[in-house]
C-alpha positions in Angstrom: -31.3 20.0 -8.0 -31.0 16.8 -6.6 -30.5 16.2 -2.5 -27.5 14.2 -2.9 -27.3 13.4 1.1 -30.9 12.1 0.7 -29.6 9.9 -2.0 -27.5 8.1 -0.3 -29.3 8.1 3.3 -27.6 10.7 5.3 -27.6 14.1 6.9 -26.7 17.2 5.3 -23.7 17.7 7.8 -22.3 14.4 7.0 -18.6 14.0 7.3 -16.1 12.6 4.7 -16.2 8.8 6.8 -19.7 8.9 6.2 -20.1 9.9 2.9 -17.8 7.2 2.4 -19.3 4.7 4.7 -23.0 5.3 2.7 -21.3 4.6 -0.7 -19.7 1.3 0.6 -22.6 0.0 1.8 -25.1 1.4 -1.3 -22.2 -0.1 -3.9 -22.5 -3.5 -2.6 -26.2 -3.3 -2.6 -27.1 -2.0 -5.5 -23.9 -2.8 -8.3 -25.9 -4.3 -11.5 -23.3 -7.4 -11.8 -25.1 -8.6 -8.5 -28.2 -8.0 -10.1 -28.1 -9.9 -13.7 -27.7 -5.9 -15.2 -31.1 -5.3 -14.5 -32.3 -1.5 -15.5 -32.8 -0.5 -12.2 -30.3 -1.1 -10.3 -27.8 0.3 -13.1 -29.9 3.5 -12.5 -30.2 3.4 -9.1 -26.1 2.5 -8.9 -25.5 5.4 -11.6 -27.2 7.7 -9.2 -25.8 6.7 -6.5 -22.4 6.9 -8.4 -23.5 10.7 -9.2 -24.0 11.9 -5.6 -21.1 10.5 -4.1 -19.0 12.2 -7.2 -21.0 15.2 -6.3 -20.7 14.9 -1.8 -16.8 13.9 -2.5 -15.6 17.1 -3.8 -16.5 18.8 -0.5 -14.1 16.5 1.1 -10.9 15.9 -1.3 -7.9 16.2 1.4 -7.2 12.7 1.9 -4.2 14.1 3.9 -5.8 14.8 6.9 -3.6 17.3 9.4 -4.1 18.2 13.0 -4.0 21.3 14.5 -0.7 22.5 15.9 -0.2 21.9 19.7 2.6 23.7 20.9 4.2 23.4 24.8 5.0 27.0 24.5 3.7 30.4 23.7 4.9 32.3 20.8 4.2 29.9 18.1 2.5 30.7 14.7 1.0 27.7 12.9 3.0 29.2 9.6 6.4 28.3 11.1 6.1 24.7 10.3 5.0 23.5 6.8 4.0 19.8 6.9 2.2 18.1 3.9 2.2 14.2 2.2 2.7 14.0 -1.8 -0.7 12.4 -2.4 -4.4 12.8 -2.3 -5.4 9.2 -2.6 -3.3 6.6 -0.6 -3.2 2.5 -1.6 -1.5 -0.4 -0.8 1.7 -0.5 -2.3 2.2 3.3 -3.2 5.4 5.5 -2.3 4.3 8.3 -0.4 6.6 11.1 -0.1 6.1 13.6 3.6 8.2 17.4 3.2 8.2 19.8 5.5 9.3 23.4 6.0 10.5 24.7 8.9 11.1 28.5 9.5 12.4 28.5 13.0 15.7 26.8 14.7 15.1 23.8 16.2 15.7 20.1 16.2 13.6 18.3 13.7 12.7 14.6 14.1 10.0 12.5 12.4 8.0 9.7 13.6 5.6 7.1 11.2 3.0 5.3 13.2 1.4 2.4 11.1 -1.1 -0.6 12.0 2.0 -2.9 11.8 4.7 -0.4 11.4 6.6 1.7 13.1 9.7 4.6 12.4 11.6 7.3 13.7 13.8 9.6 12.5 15.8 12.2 14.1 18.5 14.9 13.4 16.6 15.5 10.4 17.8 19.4 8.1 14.6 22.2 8.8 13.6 22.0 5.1 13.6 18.3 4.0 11.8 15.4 2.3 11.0 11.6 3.5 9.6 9.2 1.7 8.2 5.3 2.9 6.7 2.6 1.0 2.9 1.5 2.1 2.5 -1.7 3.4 -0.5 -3.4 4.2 -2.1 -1.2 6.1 -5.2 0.8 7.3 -3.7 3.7 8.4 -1.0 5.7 9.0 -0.1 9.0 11.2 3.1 11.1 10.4 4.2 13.6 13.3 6.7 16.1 13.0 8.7 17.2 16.1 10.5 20.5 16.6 12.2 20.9 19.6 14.1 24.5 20.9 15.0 25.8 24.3 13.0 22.4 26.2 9.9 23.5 24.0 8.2 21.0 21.6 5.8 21.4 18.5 4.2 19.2 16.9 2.5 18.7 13.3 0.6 15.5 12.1 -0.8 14.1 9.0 -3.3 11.3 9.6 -3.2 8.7 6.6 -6.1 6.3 5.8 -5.4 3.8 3.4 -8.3 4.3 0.6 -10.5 0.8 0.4 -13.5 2.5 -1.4 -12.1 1.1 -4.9 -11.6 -2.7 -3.6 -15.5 -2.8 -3.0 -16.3 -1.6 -7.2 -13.1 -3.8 -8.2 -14.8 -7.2 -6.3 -17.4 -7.2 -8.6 -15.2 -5.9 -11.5 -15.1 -8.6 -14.2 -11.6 -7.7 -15.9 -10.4 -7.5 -12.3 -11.5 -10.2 -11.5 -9.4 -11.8 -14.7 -6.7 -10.2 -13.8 -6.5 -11.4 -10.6 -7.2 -15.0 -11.8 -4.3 -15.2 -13.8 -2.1 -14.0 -10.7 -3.4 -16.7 -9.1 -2.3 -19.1 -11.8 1.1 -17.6 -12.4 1.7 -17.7 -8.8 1.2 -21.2 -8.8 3.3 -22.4 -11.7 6.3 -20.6 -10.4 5.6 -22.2 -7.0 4.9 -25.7 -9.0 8.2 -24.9 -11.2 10.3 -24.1 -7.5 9.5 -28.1 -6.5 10.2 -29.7 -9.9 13.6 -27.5 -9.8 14.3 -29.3 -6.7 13.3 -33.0 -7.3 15.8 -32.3 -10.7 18.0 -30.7 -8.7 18.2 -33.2 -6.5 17.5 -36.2 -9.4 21.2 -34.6 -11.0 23.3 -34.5 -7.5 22.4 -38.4 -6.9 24.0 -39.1 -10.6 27.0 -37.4 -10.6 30.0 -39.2 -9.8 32.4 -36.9 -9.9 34.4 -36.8 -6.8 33.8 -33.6 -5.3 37.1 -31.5 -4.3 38.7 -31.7 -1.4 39.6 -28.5 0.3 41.4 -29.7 3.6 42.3 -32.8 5.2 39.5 -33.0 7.8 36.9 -35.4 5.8 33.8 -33.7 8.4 34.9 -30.4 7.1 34.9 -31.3 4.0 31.8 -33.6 4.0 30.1 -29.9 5.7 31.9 -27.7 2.8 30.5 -30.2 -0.2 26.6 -30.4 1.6 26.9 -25.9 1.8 27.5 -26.3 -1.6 24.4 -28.2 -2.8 22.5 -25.9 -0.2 23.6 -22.9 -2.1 23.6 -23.8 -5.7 19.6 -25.8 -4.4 18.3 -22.1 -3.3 20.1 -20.5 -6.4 18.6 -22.5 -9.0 15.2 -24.0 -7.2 13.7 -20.7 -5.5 15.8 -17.7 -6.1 15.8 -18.0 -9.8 12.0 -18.3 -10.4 11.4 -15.6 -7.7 13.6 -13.2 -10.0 11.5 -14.4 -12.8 8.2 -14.2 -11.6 9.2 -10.6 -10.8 9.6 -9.7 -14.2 6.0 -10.5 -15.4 3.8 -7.7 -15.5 0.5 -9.1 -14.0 1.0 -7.6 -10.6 1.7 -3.8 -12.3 -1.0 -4.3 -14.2 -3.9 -5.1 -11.4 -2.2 -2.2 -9.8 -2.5 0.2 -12.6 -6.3 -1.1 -13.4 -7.0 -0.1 -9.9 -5.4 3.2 -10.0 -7.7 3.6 -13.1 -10.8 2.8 -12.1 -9.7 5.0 -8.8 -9.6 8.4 -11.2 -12.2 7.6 -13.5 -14.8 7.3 -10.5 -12.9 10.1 -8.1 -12.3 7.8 -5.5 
């Protein structure tokens, strides 16, 4: 059997970081599209591909949770049931947290992100939160339980999974994919200006008086320019941000990451 640590340059008590670290840096270096396909690097990546499939297993709980630190004696770790919905974490997902709660006690919730921050209190003993990922590295959920001046505390540490944006940089239907974001992006922006110098084209030949709603001519002047303000961000920038939203570009690069994500057990 093959010695998968040696494989990818590490100690047999590696942890899950370095398992991780190693394939990083051994993807990069080895992936055949960097390499014109040549046969030995599509071995050597294939291999390498292999032992981190193999090392990864020991190590599936993305959902990382800490000990139990209670202020007070008495506690068993099995009153309070704390868990996250998913294994594998990206950009973009839903992640949902429940807990469980067998004892009385106030229940309050606090999320902890690189750029992000929430609390919630007064939550029921047996509930279910959920948050939408931003861009982030990592997150840490702790779950308060407060009786009698006494405090526990549960937490799940998050780390956003990068491992697949390494493969997918050197992915060539990714790569595709992402190209024609880039372009769509850029004809809605492109479509937003020629809106407005139409827009604007249209106001400057209409000469049709525009209504009068009071007899101050300031207020009215202020009333008419709201108008063209309103109907300007209607037509010029809200309506092709609704549109753009309906093409299914960004949903797919998503799902093509998720893909390549299972396929490789990342």
């Amino acid at each position: 059997m093959k010695n998968y640590y040696q494989v990818l340059g590490l100690n047999e008590d590696a942890t899950q970081d370095e398992i991780k670290s190693a394939y990083k840096r051994y993807v990069v270096k080895f992936h055949p599209d960097k390499h014109n396909g040549d046969s030995f690097f599509k071995e050597r990546f294939q291999e390498i591909q292999e032992a981190y499939d193999f090392l990864i297993t020991h190590h599936t709980e993305n959902c990382k949770k800490s000990t139990i630190v209670p202020t007070g004696a008495g506690f068993s770790v099995s009153h309070i049931q704390f868990r996250c919905s998913h294994k594998n974490i990206y950009e973009g997902d839903s992640i949902s947290f429940k807990w469980d709660i067998d004892l009385p006690c106030s229940v309050s919730l606090k999320i902890v992100g690189d750029n992000s921050y929430q609390y919630k209190n007064d939550l029921p003993q047996h509930g279910t939160f959920t948050i939408h990922i931003e861009i982030t590295e990592r997150l840490v959920a702790t779950l308060y339980c407060t009786n009698n001046n006494q405090t526990f505390s549960k937490e799940i540490h998050l780390e956003i999974d990068k491992t697949v944006d390494i493969i997918l940089g050197n992915d060539k239907h990714y790569l595709r994919l992402v190209k024609t974001k880039k372009y769509v992006d850029s004809i809605f922006k492109s479509l937003s200006w020629l809106l407005t110098i139409l827009y604007i084209w249209i106001i400057l030949r209409i000469d049709y008086p525009f209504p009068t709603y009071t007899d101050i001519t300031i207020l009215n002047t202020i009333i008419e320019w709201l108008f063209y303000l309103v109907g300007w961000a209607m037509i010029c920038w809200i309506m092709p941000l609704v549109l753009r939203t309906t093409f299914p570009i960004d949903s797919q690069i998503k799902e093509y990451a998720r893909h390549i994500a299972s396929t490789r057990n990342l």
